[in-house]
DRENPAVEX-820144 format. One line per 8 residues: their letters; for each residue x, y, z of C-alpha. Coordinates in steps of 0.2 Angstrom, whole numbers. Each point is the difference from the previous one (the first is absolute). Example, Ala and Ser with C-alpha at 12.3 -4.5 7.8 and 13.67 -1.06 7.14 Angstrom:
// DRENPAVEX-820144
AS) 62,-22,39; 6,17,-3
***
This chain:
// DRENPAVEX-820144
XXXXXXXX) 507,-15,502; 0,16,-8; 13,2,-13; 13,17,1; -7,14,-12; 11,2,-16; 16,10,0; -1,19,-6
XXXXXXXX) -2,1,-21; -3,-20,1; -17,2,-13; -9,13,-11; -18,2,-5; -16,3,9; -3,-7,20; -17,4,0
XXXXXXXX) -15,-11,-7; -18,4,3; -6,-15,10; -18,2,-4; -4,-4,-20; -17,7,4; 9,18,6; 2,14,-11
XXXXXXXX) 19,9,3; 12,7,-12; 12,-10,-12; 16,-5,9; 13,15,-5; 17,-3,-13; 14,5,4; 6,2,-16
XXXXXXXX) -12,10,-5; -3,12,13; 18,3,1; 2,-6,19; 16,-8,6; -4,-19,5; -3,0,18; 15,-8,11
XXXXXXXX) -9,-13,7; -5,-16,-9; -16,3,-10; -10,-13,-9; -10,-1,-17; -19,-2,1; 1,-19,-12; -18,-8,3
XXXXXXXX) 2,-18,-1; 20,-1,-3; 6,-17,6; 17,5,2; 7,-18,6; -6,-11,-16; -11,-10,16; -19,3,-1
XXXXXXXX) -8,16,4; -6,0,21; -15,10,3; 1,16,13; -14,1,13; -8,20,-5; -5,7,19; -16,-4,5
XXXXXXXX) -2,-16,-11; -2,-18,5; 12,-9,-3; -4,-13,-19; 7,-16,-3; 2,0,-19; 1,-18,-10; 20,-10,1
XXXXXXXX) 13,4,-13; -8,-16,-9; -16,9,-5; 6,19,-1; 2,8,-17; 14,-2,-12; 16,0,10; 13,13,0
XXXXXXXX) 14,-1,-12; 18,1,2; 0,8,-17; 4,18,0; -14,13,5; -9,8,-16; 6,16,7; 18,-3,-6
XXXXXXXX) -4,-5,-18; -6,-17,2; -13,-7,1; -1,-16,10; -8,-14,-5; -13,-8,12; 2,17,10; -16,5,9
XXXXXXXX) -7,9,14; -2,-8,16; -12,-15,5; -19,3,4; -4,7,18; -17,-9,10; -15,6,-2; -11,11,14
XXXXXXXX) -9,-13,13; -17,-6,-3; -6,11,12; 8,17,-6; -10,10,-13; 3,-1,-18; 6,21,-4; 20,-1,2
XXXXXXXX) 7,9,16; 0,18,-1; 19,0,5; 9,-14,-8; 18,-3,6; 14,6,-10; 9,-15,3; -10,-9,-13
XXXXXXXX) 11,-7,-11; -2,8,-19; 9,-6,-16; 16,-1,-1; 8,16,-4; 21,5,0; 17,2,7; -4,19,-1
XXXXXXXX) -9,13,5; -18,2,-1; -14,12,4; -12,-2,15; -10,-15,-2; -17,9,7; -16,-8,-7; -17,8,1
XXXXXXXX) -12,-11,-12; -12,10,-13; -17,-3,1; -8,-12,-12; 15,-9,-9; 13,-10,1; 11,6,14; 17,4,-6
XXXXXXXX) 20,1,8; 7,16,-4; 11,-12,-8; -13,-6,-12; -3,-17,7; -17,-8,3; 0,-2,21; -9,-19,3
XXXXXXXX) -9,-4,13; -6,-14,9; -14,-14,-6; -7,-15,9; 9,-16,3; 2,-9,-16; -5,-16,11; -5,-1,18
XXXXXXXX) 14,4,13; 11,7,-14; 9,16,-1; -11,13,-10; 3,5,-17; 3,16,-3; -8,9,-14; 3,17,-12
XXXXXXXX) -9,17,6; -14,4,-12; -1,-18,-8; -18,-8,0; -1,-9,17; -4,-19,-1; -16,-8,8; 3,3,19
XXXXXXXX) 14,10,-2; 5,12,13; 3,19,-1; 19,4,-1; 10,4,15; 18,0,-4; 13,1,-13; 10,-18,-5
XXXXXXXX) 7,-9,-12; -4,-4,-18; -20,-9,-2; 3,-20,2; -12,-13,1; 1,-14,10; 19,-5,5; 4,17,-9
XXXXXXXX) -1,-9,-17; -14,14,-8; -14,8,0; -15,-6,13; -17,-4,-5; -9,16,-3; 16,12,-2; 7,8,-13
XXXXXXXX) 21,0,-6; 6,16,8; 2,18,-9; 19,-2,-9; 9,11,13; 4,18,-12; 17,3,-4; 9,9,13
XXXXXXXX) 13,13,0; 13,3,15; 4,18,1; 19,3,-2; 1,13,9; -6,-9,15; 14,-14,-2; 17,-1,6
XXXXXXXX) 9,10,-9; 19,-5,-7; 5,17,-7; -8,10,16; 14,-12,11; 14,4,-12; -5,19,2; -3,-1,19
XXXXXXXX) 17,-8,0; 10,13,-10; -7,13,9; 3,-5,17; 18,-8,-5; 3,5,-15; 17,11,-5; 6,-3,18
XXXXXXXX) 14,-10,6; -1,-18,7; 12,-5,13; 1,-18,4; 7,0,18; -16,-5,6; -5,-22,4; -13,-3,-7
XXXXXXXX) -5,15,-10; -12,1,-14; 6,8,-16; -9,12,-12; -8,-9,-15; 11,-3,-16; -11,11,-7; 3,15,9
XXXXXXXX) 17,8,-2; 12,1,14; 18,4,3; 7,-17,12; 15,2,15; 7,-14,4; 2,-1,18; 0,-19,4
XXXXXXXX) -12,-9,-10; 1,-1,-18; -10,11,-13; -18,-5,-4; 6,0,-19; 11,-17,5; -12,-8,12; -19,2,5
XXXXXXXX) -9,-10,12; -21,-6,0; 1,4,18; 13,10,10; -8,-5,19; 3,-19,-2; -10,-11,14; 8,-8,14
XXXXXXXX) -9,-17,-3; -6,-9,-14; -18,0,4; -2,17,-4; 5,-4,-18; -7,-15,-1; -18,8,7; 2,16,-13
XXXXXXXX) 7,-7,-15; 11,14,-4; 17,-5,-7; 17,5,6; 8,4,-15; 15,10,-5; 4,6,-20; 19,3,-1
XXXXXXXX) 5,9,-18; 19,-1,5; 4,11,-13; -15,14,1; 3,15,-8; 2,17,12; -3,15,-2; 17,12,-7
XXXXXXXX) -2,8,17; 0,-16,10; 20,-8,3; 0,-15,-6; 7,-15,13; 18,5,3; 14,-15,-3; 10,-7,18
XXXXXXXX) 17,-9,-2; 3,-10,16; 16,-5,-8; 7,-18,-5; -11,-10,12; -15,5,-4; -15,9,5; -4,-2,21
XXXXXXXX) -13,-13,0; -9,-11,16; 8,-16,2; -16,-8,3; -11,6,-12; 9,8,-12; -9,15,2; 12,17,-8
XXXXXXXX) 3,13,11; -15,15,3; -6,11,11; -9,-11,9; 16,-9,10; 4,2,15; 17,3,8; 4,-7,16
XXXXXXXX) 16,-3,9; 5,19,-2; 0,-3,-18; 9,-16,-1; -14,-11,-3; -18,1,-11; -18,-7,4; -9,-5,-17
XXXXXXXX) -16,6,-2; -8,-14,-10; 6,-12,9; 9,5,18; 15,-9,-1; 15,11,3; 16,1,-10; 18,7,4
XXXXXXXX) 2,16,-7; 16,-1,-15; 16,7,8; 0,12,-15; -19,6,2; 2,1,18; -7,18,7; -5,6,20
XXXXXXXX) -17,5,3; -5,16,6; -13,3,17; -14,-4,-10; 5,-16,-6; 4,3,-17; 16,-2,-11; 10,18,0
XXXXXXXX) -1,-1,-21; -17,-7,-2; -5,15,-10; 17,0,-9; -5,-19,-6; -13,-3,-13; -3,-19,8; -3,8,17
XXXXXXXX) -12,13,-6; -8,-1,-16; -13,-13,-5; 8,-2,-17; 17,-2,-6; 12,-9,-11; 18,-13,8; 12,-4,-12
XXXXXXXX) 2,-18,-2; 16,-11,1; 2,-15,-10; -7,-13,12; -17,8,-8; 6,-2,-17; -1,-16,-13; 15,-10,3
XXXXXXXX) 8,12,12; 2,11,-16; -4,19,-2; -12,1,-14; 3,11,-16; -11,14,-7; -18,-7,-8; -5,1,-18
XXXXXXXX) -14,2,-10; -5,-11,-14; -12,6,-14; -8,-14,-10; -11,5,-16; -13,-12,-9; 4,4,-18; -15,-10,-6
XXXXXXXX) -14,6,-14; -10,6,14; 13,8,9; 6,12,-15; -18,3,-7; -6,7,15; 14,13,1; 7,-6,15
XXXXXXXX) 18,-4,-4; 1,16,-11; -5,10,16; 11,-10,13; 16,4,-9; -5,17,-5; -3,2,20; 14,-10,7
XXXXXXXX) 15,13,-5; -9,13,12; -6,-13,13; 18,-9,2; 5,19,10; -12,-5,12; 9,-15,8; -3,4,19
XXXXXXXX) 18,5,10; 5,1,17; -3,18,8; 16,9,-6; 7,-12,-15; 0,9,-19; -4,-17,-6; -10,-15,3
XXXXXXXX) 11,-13,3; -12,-14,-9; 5,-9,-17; -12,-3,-12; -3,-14,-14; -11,-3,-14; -8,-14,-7; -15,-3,-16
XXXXXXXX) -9,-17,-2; -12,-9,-12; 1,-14,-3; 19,1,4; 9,10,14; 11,14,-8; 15,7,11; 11,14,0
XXXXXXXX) 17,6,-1; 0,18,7; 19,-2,6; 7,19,-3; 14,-5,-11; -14,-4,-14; -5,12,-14; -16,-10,-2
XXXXXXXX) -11,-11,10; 2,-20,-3; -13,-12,2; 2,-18,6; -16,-12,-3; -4,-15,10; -11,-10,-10; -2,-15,14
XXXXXXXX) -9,5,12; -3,-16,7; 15,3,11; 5,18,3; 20,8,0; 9,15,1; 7,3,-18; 11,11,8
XXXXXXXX) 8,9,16; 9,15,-2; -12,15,-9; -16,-5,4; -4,10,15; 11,16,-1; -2,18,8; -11,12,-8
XXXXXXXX) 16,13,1; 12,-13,-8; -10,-4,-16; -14,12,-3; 5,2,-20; -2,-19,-1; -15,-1,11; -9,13,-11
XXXXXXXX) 6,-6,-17; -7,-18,3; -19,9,8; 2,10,-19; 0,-17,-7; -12,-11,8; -16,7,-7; 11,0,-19
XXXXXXXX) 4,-20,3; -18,-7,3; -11,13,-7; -5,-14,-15; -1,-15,13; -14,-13,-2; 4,-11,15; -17,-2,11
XXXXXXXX) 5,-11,13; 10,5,14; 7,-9,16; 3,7,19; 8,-14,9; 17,1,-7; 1,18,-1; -1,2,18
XXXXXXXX) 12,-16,1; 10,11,-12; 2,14,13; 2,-11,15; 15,-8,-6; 6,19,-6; 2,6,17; 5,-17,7
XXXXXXXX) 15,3,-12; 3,17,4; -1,-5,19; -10,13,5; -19,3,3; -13,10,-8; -17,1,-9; -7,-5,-19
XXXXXXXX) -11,10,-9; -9,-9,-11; -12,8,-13; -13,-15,-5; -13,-1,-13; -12,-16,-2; -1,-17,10; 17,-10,-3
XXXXXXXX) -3,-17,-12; 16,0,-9; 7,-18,2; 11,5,16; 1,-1,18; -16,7,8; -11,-3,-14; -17,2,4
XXXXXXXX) -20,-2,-7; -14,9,0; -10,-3,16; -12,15,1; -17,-1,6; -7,13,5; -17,-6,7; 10,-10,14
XXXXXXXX) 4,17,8; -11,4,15; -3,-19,3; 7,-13,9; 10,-7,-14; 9,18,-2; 15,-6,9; 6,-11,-12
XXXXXXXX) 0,13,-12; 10,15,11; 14,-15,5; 15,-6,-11; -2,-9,-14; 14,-8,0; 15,1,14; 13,7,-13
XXXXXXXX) 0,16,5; -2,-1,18; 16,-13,1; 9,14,-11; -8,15,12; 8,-8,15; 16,-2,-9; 2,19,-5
XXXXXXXX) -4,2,19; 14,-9,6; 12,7,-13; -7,20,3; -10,1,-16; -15,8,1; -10,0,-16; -12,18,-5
XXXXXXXX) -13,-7,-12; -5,11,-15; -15,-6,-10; -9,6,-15; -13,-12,-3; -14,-3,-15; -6,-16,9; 2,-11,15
XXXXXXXX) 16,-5,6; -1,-8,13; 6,13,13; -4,-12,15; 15,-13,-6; 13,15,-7; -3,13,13; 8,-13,13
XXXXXXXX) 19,4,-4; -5,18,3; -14,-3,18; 13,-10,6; 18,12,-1; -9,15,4; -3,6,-16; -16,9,-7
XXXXXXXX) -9,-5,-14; -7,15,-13; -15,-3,-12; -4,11,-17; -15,-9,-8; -1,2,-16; 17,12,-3; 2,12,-13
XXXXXXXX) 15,11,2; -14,18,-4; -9,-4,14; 8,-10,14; 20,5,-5; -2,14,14; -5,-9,14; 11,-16,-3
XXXXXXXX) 17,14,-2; -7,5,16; -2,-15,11; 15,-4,-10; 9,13,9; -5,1,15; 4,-17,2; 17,1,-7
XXXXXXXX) 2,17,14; -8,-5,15; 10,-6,15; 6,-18,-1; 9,-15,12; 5,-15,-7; 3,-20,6; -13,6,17
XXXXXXXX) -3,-11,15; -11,7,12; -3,-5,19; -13,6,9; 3,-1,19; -14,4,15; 2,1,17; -4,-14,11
XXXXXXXX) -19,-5,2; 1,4,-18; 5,-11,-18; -2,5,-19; -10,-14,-6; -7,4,-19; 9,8,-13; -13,9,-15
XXXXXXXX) 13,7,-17; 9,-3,-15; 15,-9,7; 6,-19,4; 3,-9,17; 9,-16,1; -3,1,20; -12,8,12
XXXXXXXX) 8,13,5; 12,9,-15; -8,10,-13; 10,-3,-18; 0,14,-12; 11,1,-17; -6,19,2; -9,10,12
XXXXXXXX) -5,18,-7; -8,15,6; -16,-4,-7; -2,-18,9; -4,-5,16; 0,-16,11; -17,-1,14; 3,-10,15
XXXXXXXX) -11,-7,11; 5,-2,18; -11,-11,13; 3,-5,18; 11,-12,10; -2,5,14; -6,16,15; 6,15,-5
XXXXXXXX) 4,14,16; -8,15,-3; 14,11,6; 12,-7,-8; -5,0,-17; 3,-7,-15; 14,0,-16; -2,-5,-16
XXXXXXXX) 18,1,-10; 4,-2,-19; 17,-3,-8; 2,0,-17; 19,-5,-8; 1,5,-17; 13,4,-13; -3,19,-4
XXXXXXXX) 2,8,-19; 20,1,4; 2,-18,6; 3,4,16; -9,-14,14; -12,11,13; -12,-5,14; -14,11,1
XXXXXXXX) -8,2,14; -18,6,5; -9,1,17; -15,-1,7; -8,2,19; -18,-4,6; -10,3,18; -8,-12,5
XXXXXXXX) -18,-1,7; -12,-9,9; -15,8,-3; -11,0,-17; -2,17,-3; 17,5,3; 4,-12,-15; -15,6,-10
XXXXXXXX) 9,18,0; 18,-6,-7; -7,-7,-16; 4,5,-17; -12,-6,-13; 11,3,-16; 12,-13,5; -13,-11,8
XXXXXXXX) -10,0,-18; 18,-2,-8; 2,-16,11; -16,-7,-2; -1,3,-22; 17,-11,1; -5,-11,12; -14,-6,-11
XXXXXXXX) 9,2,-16; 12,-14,8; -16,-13,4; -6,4,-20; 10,-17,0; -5,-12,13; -21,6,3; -15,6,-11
XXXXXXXX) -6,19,-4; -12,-1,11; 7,-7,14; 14,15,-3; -14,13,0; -11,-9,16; 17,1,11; 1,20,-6
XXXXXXXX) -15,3,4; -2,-9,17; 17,4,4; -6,21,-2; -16,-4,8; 10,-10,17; 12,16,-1; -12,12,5
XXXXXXXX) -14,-10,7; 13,-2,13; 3,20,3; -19,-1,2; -1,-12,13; 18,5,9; 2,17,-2; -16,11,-4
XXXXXXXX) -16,6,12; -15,-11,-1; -10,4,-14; -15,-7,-9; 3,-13,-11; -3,7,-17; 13,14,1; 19,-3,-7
XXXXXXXX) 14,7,11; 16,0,-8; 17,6,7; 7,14,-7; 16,-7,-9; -11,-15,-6; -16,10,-6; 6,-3,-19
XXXXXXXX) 5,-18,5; -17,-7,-8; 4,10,-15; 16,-4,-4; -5,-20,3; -12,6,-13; 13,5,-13; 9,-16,5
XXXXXXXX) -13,-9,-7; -6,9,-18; 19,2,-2; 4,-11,-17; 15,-8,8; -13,-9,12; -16,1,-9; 5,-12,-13
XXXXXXXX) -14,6,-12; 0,-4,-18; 2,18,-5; 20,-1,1; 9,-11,-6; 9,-15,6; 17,8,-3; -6,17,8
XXXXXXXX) -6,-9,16; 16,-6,2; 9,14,-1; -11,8,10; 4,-13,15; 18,1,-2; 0,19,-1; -13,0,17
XXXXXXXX) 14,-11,9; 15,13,-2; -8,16,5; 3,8,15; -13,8,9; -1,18,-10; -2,-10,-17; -14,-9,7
XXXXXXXX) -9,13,8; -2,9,-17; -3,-16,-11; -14,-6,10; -8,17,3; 3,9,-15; -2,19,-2; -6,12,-11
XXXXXXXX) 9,18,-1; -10,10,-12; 13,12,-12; -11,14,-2; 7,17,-1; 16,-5,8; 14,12,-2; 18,-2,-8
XXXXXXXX) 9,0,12; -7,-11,13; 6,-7,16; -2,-17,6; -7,7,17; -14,10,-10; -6,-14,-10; -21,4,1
XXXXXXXX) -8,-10,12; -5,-20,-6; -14,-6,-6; -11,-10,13; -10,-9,-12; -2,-2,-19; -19,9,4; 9,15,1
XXXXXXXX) 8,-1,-16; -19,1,-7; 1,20,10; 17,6,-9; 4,0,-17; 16,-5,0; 14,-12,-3; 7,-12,13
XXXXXXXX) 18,-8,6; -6,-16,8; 14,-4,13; 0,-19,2; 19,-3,-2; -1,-10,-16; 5,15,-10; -9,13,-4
XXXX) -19,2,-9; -8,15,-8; -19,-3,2; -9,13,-10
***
């Protein structure tokens, strides 16, 4: 049955391939460099021998030819791996090119056919693009591939009735051997063992160089983008309508479903069935940074008071009221659309409906039309039916040798004056309404009287840490307003009071312990930041040893290196998590300190984890005061629980972030910022009807920065689809590759490196083996047709796999490669597009006064750089880099 041809834009590349190897023709044309627009029909790439689907390679009957039976899997050549191809910078081990092919008949002549088929498979080459594969062989040599490789043809059997052997072009022929005819796999002998009697080891195939310029190109996609969609406006009144990329830059309206800086999807025409997903492999997946930051042109999610009963929700469900619910009963009742059941309308909330069906203030609610906004909680949402009191921040400074050496106490309390202005507010407040508290350790904790009655600072020690208290209540945690002249007196003195310490050893356990018992006493939530220098092995809770090997990293063992030590930390994580703590780790490292076992009280509250290697105030003071701030500035919720809600036929099943989940279905956060994001996977439970649609809600409650108790609410609808194609042309391939970098940073803990890497590479070769087979025009076998929001799909898997959070490489350390992980897990879809595809954005010439929108064009590749004398910005959202 002949399959339906591929939706308009669904490919790119080349559809033509000269059939006839022995036929002269020109070279197939580039796009890129001929300047012509990609045509609007799928188009393919001309990939000789690519065996797209991991199985082994199936020959192609050429027109004219007789059909060949070639020799069972058992005795071809060296199988396909499932490694990566060598054209995305790997290079496979056990890859080679396809098995041998059966000689001519007895009875045919010796001298190849004039006109072999171009369905012959030749060595493997790439996921890209690549020139015309024509072949004429020169006279008197070895006959030689435009790609550099030795073609082999076929020898007698190696024993009568077997399969022939095949041998190298131009090698010495064997007693009785046969003229070549064909092109196979590499030389075997008997069984495919080796050589043959009488034949030589094949020519070592030359090194071979993909053309970049015939590949798929990231930068061309983000230029393409921001020049169609670019500087325009986005309105989101649309189901199931794709967004621009995060990297082009567009103003959003909100018209019923959320802004794509909240929530994007992989796909945004879900299937009706699961055998659809199930067949293509491609995840249905949505990353939710509740907390994203807009644009200052874009409204942020207005805030709804339904009054002292609360926010109008499903009885059934539980779903909040959105757009998508339907009044019936002339406005008395609501049909839920997650899950149909129908609710009485409140008496208070009770509105007719006009001849359309709709309220007569739907546009005057934000529930009833906006995909994001903001209820105002009662205290049925709130601990102990009480209303919670402003946050606070908590500084905590190791004051050991190393600590003071490297300059990093004398720069933090130089800094903290200025930063302390930059506590966020609420939109219209002169003041933050968060209180702040210090505390230094060693050896010892050291607190702090900043009470504003005090001339001076006091200090209180507490020497047993063994078990942890609150020297004291009232002056701890103060406003910044109230008791500035004490706040700075005691950051004059800090640097003054340990300048001469010798203490080396340091503890971590009961300084967080230290801060979660602060805000217990103070009865209010908030986060700790804690500025850390060397692995903790004073004689304290948490105590740990030294465990590194790095020569376990990229083996099976590895996950017994990246997990816990010890439970300490994780016991003491969840327990900031149910008292709102979240935990910001700071750390200025000369050796290993064991980041997998520490980095737990900040992975599980929703905290983040910063890394300066080797700190010395001259060199890294301006990036730490920086991350310093913007952490410190950046949007903030605190105590999070987060639901994720879908329509029926549809449940959230796994959960990929920095947080903690005592259930299955509520996400915990001590914190949830504007630079973290939560991905959730969603599968089938049922049909889906494709006119109806489908939902996806999220509902955050958080304490906000002036301790009020919100609900945020974010929205989402799908189309569905029952055909192939029409879910191949809703994809977005940033937050798939988002998905599926966090979805194997999650099974670093339970499988092997390479069974991770095997199960990325098969599950990009099922994705588009199955637009192949489903969605595009018959073609010949050794060309690669990719849809044209997947064509970077192999790429990016590629990145996935050389990234250092996955590799596992010896080159990093063990510390790095944890951080790495944990930094991965809490990215939302635009951190992740530019950490795993890094760019270059040369600085030549640039003018003063430069826009952001005239930025010079990226860098494609680091050849380039070999073009421009220059220096380079590498973009890869770990902070900036000056290559020279």
């Amino acid at each position: 049955m002949a399959q339906p041809g591929p939706p308009p834009g669904a490919g790119y590349g080349q559809q033509s391939m000269q059939q006839n190897r022995g036929q002269s023709g020109p070279p197939a044309q580039n796009m890129y460099q001929s300047g012509m627009a990609p045509p609007t029909s799928q188009v393919t790439n001309q990939m000789s021998g690519m065996n797209i689907s991991g199985m082994p390679p199936q020959r192609m009957q050429g027109p004219g030819m007789r059909p060949q039976q070639g020799p069972p899997n058992s005795m071809a050549g060296a199988p396909y791996s499932r490694a990566p191809p060598t054209s995305m910078g790997m290079t496979a081990p056990g890859m080679s090119g396809p098995g041998p092919m059966s000689g001519p008949p007895s009875g045919m002549s010796g001298q190849p056919p004039s006109t072999p088929p171009s369905s012959m498979p030749g060595p493997p080459t790439s996921m890209g693009y690549q020139q015309n594969m024509g072949y004429s062989p020169p006279p008197g040599g070895p006959q030689m591939g435009n790609t550099g490789i030795p073609q082999q043809q076929m020898g007698p059997p190696a024993y009568p009735g077997g399969p022939p052997v095949p041998q190298t072009v131009g090698a010495p022929p064997g007693p009785g051997a046969r003229q070549p005819c064909g092109a196979g796999g590499p030389p075997s002998g008997p069984g495919g063992m080796g050589p043959g009697p009488g034949m030589q080891q094949a020519q070592q195939p030359a090194p071979r160089r993909l053309d970049p310029d015939q590949m798929p190109s990231v930068i061309q996609v983000i230029e393409d983008d921001r020049r169609n969609r670019g500087k325009s406006q986005f309105a989101t009144n649309l189901r199931g309508q794709v967004p621009p990329l995060v990297s082009t830059e567009f103003d959003v309206i909100d018209q019923g479903n959320c802004s794509p800086r909240f929530m994007r999807s992989t796909v945004y025409n879900i299937p009706c069935t699961q055998d659809m997903i199930k067949q293509s492999h491609i995840p249905i997946a949505v990353v939710i940074s509740p907390f994203g930051e807009l644009k200052p042109t874009e409204a942020q999610p207005p805030i709804v008071d339904h009054g002292p009963n609360g926010p109008v929700r499903c009885n059934r469900c539980k779903a909040y009221m959105c757009p998508y619910m339907q009044f019936l009963d002339g406005g008395r009742r609501f049909q839920c659309a997650f899950c149909g059941g129908l609710t009485e309308v409140p008496p208070e909330y009770f509105q007719p409906l006009d001849h359309m069906g709709r309220r007569v203030d739907s546009y005057d609610r934000p529930e009833l039309s906006l995909g994001a906004y903001e209820f105002l909680a009662t205290t049925d949402y709130c601990k102990n039916s009480k209303l919670p009191e402003a946050p606070a921040f908590v500084f905590m400074i190791d004051v050991t040798y190393q600590s003071v050496k490297t300059g990093m106490v004398h720069l933090l309390c130089k800094e903290m004056s200025t930063l302390l202005d930059m506590l966020p507010r609420e939109h219209g407040m002169k003041e933050s309404s968060i209180r702040v508290g210090f505390v230094t350790y060693d050896s010892t904790l050291h607190f702090y009287n900043l009470n504003s009655a005090l001339a001076q600072p006091q200090m209180l020690v507490v020497s047993d840490v063994s078990d942890v208290f609150m020297p004291l209540l009232d002056g701890f945690m103060v406003k910044l307003s109230e008791s500035r002249a004490v706040i700075e007196s005691l950051l004059e003195q800090i640097p003054q009071m340990f300048a001469e310490t010798r203490e080396t050893e340091t503890m971590l356990g009961p300084v967080v312990q230290a801060g979660l018992e602060a805000l217990k006493a103070a009865d209010c939530v908030g986060k700790l930041y804690v500025f850390h220098a060397s692995l903790p092995i004073a004689e304290a809770p948490g105590k740990l040893k030294n465990r590194d090997d790095r020569k376990l990293l990229g083996t099976d063992k590895e996950k017994t290196l990246l997990a816990p030590q010890i439970n300490f930390y994780t016991k003491l994580g969840q327990d900031c998590v149910g008292a709102g703590c979240s935990v910001d780790l700071f750390l200025f490292p000369n050796a290993y300190v064991d980041l997998a076992t520490i980095g737990q009280v900040s992975t599980l509250t929703g905290g983040q984890v910063y890394k300066y290697n080797y700190f010395q105030a001259a060199n890294d003071g301006e990036r730490f005061i920086r991350d310093l701030t913007h952490n410190i500035k950046r949007a903030v919720g605190f105590d999070a629980v987060m639901r994720v809600r879908a329509s029926t036929g549809l449940r959230p099943t796994d959960f990929f972030g920095t947080f903690y989940m005592a259930n299955t279905t509520d996400v915990e956060l001590a914190s949830v910022d504007s630079d973290k994001a939560v991905t959730v996977e969603i599968k089938h439970d049922d049909k889906l009807a494709e006119d109806a649609g489908a939902f996806v809600q999220v509902a955050l409650l958080y304490t906000s920065i002036s301790g009020q108790r919100r609900l945020r609410i974010l929205n989402l609808s799908f189309n569905c689809c029952t055909q192939m194609a029409d879910m191949y042309r809703n994809c977005e391939t940033d937050c798939m590759v988002n998905y599926l970098a966090k979805h194997s940073m999650k099974a670093v803990f339970n499988s092997n490196p390479k069974a991770i890497r095997d199960h990325l590479i098969s599950r990009c070769a099922t994705i588009l083996g199955c637009y192949r087979r489903n969605c595009a025009a018959p073609s010949s076998q050794g060309q690669l047709i990719l849809p044209e929001c997947m064509k970077l799909l192999p790429l990016y898997t590629n990145c996935i796999l050389k990234s250092d959070a996955l590799c596992g490489s010896t080159d990093i350390t063990t510390d790095d490669r944890s951080w790495l992980m944990d930094t991965v897990m809490s990215m939302g879809v635009a951190s992740s597009h530019a950490y795993f595809y890094p760019r270059l954005l040369p600085l030549l010439d640039l003018p003063e006064n430069i826009d952001s929108c005239d930025l010079p064009v990226l860098i494609i590749h680091l050849r380039q750089t070999q073009k421009i004398k220059s220096t380079y910005y590498i973009h890869n959202n770990r902070g900036p880099s000056m290559v020279p």
